[in-house]
Legacy VTK file of the C-alpha trace (Angstrom):
# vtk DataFile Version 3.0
C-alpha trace
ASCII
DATASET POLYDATA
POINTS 427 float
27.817 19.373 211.097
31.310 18.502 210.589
32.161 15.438 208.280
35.066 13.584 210.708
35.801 11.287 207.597
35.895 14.072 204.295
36.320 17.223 205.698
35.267 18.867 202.808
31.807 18.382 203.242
29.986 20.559 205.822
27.078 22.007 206.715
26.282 25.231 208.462
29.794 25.312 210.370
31.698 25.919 207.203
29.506 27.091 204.940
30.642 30.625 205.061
34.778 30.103 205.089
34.728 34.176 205.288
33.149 33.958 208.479
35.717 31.167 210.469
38.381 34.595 211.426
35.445 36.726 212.621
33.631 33.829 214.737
37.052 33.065 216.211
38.106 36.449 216.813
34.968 37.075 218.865
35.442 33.663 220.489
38.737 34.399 221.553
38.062 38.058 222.807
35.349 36.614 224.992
37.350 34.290 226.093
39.840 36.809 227.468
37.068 38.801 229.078
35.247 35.872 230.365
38.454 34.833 232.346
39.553 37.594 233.656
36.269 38.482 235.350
35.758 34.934 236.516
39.668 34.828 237.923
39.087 37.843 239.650
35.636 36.830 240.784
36.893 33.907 242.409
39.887 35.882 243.932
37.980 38.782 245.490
35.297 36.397 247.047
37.930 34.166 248.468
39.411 36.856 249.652
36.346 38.841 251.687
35.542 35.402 253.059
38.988 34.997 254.453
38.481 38.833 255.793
35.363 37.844 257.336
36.020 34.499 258.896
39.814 34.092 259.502
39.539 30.452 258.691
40.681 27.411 256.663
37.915 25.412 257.009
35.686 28.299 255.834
37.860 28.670 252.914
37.590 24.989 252.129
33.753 24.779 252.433
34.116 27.739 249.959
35.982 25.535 246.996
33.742 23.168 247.927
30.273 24.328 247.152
32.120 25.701 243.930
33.382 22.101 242.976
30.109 21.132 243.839
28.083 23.206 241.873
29.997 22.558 238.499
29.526 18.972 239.342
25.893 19.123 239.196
26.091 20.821 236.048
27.902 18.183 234.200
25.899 15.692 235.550
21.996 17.041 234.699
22.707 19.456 231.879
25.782 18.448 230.190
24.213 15.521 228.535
21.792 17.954 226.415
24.476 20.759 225.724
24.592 18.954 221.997
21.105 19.383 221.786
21.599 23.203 221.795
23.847 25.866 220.194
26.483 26.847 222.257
26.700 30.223 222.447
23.587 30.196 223.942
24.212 28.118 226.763
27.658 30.354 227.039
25.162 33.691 227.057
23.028 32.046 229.988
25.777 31.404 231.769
27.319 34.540 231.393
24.102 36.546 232.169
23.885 34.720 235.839
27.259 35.219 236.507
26.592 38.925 235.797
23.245 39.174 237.743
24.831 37.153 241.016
27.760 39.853 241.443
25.551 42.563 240.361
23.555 40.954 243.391
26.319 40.614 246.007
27.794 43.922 245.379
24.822 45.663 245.972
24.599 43.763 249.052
27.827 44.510 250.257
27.130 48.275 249.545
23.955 48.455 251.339
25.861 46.275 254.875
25.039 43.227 254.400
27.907 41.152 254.613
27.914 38.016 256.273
29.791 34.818 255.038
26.294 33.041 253.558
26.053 35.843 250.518
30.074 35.336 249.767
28.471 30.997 249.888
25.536 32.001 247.860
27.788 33.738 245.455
30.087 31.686 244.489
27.626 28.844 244.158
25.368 30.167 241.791
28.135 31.554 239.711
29.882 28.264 239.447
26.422 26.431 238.595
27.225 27.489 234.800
28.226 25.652 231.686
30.305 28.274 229.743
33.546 26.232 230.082
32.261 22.729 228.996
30.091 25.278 225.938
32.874 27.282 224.694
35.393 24.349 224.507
32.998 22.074 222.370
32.313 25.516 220.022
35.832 25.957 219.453
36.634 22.691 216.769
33.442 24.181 214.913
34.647 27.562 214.290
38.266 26.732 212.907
39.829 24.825 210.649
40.658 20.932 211.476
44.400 21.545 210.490
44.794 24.739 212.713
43.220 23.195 215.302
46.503 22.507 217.655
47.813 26.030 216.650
44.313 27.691 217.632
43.888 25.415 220.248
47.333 26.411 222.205
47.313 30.042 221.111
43.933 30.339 223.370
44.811 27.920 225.882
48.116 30.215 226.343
46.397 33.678 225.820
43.624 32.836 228.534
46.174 31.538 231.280
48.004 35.310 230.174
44.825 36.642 231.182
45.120 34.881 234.595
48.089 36.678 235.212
47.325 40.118 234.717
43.670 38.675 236.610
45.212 38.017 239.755
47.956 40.532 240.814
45.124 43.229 238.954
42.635 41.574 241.811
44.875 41.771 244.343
45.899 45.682 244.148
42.093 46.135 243.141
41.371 44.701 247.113
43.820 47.130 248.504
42.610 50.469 246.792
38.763 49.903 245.596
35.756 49.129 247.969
34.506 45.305 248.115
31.056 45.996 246.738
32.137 48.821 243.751
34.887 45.582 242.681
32.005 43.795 242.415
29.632 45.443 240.546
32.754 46.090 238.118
32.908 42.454 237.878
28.997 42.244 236.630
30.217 45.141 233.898
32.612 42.508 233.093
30.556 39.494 232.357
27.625 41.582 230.666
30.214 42.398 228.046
30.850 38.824 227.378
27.775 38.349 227.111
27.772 41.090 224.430
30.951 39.439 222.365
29.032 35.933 222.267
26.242 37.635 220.677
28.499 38.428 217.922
29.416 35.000 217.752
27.704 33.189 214.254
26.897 29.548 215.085
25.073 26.835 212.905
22.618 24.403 214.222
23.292 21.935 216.634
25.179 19.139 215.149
22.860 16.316 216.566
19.366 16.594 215.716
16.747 14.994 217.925
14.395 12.395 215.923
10.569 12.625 215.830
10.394 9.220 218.454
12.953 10.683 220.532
11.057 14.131 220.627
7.415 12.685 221.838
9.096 10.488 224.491
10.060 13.395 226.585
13.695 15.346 227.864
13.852 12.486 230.309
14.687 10.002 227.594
16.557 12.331 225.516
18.810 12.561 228.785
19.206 8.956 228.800
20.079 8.607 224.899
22.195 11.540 224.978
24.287 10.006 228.082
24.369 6.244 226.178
25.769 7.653 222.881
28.311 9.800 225.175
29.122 6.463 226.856
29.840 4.426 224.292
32.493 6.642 222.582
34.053 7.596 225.697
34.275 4.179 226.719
35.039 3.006 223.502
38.243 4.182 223.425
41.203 3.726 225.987
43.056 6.217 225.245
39.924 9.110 225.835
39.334 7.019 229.478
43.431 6.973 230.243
43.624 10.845 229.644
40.705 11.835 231.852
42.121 9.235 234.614
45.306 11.109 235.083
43.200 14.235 234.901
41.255 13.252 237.572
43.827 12.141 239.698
46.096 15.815 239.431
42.609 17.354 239.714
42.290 15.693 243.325
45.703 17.783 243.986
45.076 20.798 242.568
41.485 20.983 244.042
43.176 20.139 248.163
46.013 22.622 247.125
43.987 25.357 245.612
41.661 26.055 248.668
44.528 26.726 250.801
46.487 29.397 248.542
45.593 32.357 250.499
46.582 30.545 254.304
49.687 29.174 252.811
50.734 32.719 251.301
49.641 34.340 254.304
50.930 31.887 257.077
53.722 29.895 255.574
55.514 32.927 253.129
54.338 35.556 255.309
52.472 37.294 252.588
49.644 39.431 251.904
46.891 40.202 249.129
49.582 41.517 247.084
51.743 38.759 247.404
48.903 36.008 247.134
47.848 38.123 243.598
51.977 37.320 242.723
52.107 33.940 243.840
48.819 33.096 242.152
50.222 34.698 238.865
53.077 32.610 238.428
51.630 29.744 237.282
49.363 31.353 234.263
52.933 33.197 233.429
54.459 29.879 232.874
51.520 28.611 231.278
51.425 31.172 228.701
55.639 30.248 227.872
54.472 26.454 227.624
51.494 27.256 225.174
54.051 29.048 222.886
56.226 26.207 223.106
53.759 23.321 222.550
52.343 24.899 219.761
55.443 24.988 218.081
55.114 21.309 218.047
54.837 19.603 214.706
52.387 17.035 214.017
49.204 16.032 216.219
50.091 15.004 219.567
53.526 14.001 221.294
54.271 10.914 222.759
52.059 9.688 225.729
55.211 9.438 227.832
55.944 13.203 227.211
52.330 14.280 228.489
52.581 12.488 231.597
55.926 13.132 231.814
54.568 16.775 232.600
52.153 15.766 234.708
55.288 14.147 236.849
56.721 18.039 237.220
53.972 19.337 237.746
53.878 16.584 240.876
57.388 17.495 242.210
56.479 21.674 242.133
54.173 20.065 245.409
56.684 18.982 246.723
58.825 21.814 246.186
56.615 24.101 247.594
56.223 22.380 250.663
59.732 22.792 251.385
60.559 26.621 250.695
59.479 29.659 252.907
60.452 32.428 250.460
58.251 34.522 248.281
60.992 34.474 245.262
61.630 30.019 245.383
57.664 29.402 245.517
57.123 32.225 242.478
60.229 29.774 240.275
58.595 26.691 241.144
54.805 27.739 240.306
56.776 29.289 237.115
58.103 25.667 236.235
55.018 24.304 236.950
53.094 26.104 234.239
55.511 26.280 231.710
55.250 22.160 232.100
51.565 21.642 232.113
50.629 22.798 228.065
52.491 19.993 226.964
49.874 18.005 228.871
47.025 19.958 228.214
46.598 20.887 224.853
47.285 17.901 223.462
44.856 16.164 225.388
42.091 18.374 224.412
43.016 17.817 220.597
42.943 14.123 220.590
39.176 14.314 222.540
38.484 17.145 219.290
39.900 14.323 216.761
38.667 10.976 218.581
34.967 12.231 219.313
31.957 13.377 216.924
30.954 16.563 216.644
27.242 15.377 217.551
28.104 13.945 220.909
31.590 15.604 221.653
29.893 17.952 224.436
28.664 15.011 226.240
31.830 13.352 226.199
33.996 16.186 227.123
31.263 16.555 230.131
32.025 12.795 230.683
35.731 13.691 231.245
35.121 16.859 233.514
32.749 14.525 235.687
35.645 12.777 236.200
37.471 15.704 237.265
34.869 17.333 239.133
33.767 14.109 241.425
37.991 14.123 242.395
37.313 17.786 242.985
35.685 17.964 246.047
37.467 14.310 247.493
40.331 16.645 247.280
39.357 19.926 249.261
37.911 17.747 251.857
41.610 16.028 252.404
43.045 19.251 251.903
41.243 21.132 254.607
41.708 18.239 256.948
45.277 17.560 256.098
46.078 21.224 256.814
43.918 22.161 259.887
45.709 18.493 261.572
49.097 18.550 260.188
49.735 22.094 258.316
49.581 23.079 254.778
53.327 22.037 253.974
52.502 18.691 254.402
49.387 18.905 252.771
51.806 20.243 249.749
54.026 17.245 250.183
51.566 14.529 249.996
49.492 15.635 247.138
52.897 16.291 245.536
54.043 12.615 246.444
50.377 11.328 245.175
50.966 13.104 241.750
54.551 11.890 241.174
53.834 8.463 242.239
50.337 7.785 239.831
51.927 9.581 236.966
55.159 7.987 237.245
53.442 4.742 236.866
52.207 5.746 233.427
55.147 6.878 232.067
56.754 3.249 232.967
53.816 1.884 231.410
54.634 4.385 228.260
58.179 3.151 228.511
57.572 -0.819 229.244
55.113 -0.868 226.359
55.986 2.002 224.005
52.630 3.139 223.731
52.448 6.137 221.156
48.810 7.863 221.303
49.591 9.207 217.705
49.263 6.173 215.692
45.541 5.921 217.396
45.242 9.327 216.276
46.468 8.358 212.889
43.289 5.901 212.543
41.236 9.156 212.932
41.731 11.192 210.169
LINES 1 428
427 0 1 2 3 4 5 6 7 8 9 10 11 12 13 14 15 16 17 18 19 20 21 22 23 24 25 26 27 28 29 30 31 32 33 34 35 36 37 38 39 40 41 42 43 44 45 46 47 48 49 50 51 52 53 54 55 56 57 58 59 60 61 62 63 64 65 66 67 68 69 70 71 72 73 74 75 76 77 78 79 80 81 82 83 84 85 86 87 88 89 90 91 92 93 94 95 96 97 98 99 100 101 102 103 104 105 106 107 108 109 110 111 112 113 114 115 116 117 118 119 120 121 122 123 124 125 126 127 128 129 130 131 132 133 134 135 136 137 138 139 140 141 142 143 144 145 146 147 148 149 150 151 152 153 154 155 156 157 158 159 160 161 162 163 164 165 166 167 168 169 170 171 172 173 174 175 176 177 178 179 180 181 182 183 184 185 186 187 188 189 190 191 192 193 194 195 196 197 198 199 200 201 202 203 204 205 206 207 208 209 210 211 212 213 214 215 216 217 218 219 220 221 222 223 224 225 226 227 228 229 230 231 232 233 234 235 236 237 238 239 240 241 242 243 244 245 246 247 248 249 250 251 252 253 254 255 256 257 258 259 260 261 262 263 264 265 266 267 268 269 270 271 272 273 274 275 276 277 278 279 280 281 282 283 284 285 286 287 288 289 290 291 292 293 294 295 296 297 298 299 300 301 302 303 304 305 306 307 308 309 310 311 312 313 314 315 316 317 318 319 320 321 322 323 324 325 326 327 328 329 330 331 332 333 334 335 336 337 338 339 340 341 342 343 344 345 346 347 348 349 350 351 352 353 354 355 356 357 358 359 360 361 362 363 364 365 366 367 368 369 370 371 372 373 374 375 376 377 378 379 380 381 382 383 384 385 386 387 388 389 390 391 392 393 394 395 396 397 398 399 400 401 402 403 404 405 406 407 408 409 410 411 412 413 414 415 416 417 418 419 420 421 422 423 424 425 426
């Protein structure tokens, strides 16, 4: 377990210093591979379900389930994932992720394919807990001072992995059959599976006690969601940060769902063009992370962060106004390039802020947050665009963004709020 207060002392996770490059290494790599089969996943059934039904609302209930899934996760499993070690949760997950599209391309193969297996699909391979796993692993595996560099160098190399995911996806749905995609998909994730193996983790940071072990899971649940509580709650900043979250996660969720119709219908595109468009943003992405980790010190001002949240607001709104291929590509390239600054940083002060014996709860605490605004926003979405048309569905979730976020960074300004100095009282 990590000592927050003498990092010197340690147990298990540092142990073997020899071992921090390997476990990282293989953390990273699986990583890589782990995102590239779940971007294309998510591409190639969006994609057949669009093929099959020809509708919006089909492609909304599809993000929804999803949304819905991983929200049922955080809430009944996330407040044990401290109880266990994390690569193990991260091999479950990746072993039904591999079995489901193993599954559905076998299906697809043999005829079978009606909309419900695409459903069934992408809800059991979003009912996983790899994300929320792998991001509590990573502050145990590297050093506390490397921590932003580490932290933006995989943050930046995964969204690189979105971009050759996509356009890769794309092409793959123009020359390759549905089902043999598929099953190369469950290759995919059964090789993750294989890096996490390599993967050496110590025990569990919290350790159940002999009372808390004969009065049953159910009460474990209900300690392990009360400690959780009271250092998320405890501290304004952690509940600020996933509040803004939330709010650009309401956006991106009623955005999202309607890629493929807005690509298709308002830029006149096709699967090639959607892989492009979809690419843009993880191309950006990866030029913030190099820039943010350039940044000296622990985090940037407050006003900075949100200040990228802001552009990130008015690339909405910019997209609702072109009808090119080439002006939407710029504007989902600014948007990426802004959003590190908001991102990493965010992550690292929940890594310095929270204990290393409750900081999976937590961190599930904050994507509850996100999730539950998750599925408020693909409902709105696939209203907003089957009544009044995906451009203004861009332009109001663009307007929302600007206006929530540019209330914070007047706060930032009125009050000259600097998150560092709380960071400061963390060493």
């Amino acid at each position: 377990m990590i000592n927050r207060q003498n990092p010197e002392q340690a147990e298990g996770d540092y142990a073997q210093p020899r071992q921090w490059p390997q476990n990282f290494a293989w953390l990273y790599a699986d990583q890589l591979l782990s995102m590239f089969a779940g971007t294309c996943g998510t591409f190639i059934l969006s994609w057949l379900l669009y093929e099959v039904t020809g509708s919006t609302v089909a492609m909304g209930g599809l993000w929804l389930i999803s949304f819905a899934s991983q929200w049922g996760v955080q809430l009944l499993a996330g407040p044990l994932i401290d109880r266990w070690k994390r690569t193990a949760v991260m091999k479950l997950s990746e072993a039904v992720r591999a079995a489901v599209y193993l599954a559905a391309g076998l299906m697809w193969i043999a005829g079978e394919r009606q909309s419900y297996i695409l459903y069934t699909a992408s809800w059991i391979s979003s009912f996983v807990m790899y994300d929320l796993a792998s991001g509590a692993l990573l502050p145990k595996l590297v050093r506390p001072e490397e921590l932003t560099r580490k932290n933006a160098w995989m943050s930046g190399s995964v969204q690189l992995m979105r971009t050759l995911a996509f356009p890769l996806a794309g092409l793959g749905v123009q020359v390759l059959e549905p089902g043999a995609l598929l099953l190369i998909l469950s290759l995919l994730f059964a090789g993750s599976f294989l890096c996490i193996c390599c993967i050496r983790e110590g025990p569990p940071a919290y350790a159940a006690s002999p009372e808390q072990g004969r009065s049953g899971a159910g009460a474990a649940w209900f300690g392990q969601v009360r400690a959780g509580w009271r250092v998320f709650s405890g501290n304004r900043l952690l509940v600020a940060l996933a509040m803004f979250v939330s709010v650009t996660s309401f956006g991106v969720a009623a955005t999202q769902a309607m890629y493929i119709p807005y690509v298709s219908e308002v830029l006149g595109g096709g699967a090639a063009e959607y892989g492009w468009f979809t690419a843009a943003f993880p191309c950006g992405y990866v030029l913030g992370s190099w820039a943010a980790g350039r940044i000296k010190g622990t985090s940037p001002m407050l006003g900075t962060m949100l200040t990228a949240l802001l552009t990130g607001g008015a690339t909405y709104v910019g997209l609702s106004l072109v009808r090119s291929l080439p002006a939407a590509l710029v504007i989902e390239l600014a948007a990426g390039i802004a959003m590190p600054f908001w991102n990493v940083f965010s992550s690292n002060a929940f890594y310095r802020l929270v204990p290393e014996q409750v900081l999976g709860q937590v961190l599930s605490m904050r994507l509850l947050l996100v999730k539950f605004a998750g599925p408020l926003g693909i409902l709105y979405g696939t209203f907003c665009a089957a009544a009044y048309g995906i451009p203004r569905l861009f332009l109001t979730v663009g307007l929302l963004i600007m206006a929530v976020t540019g209330i914070g960074v007047a706060w930032t300004m009125i009050f000259r709020h600097n998150p560092a100095g709380e960071l400061r009282k963390y060493p």
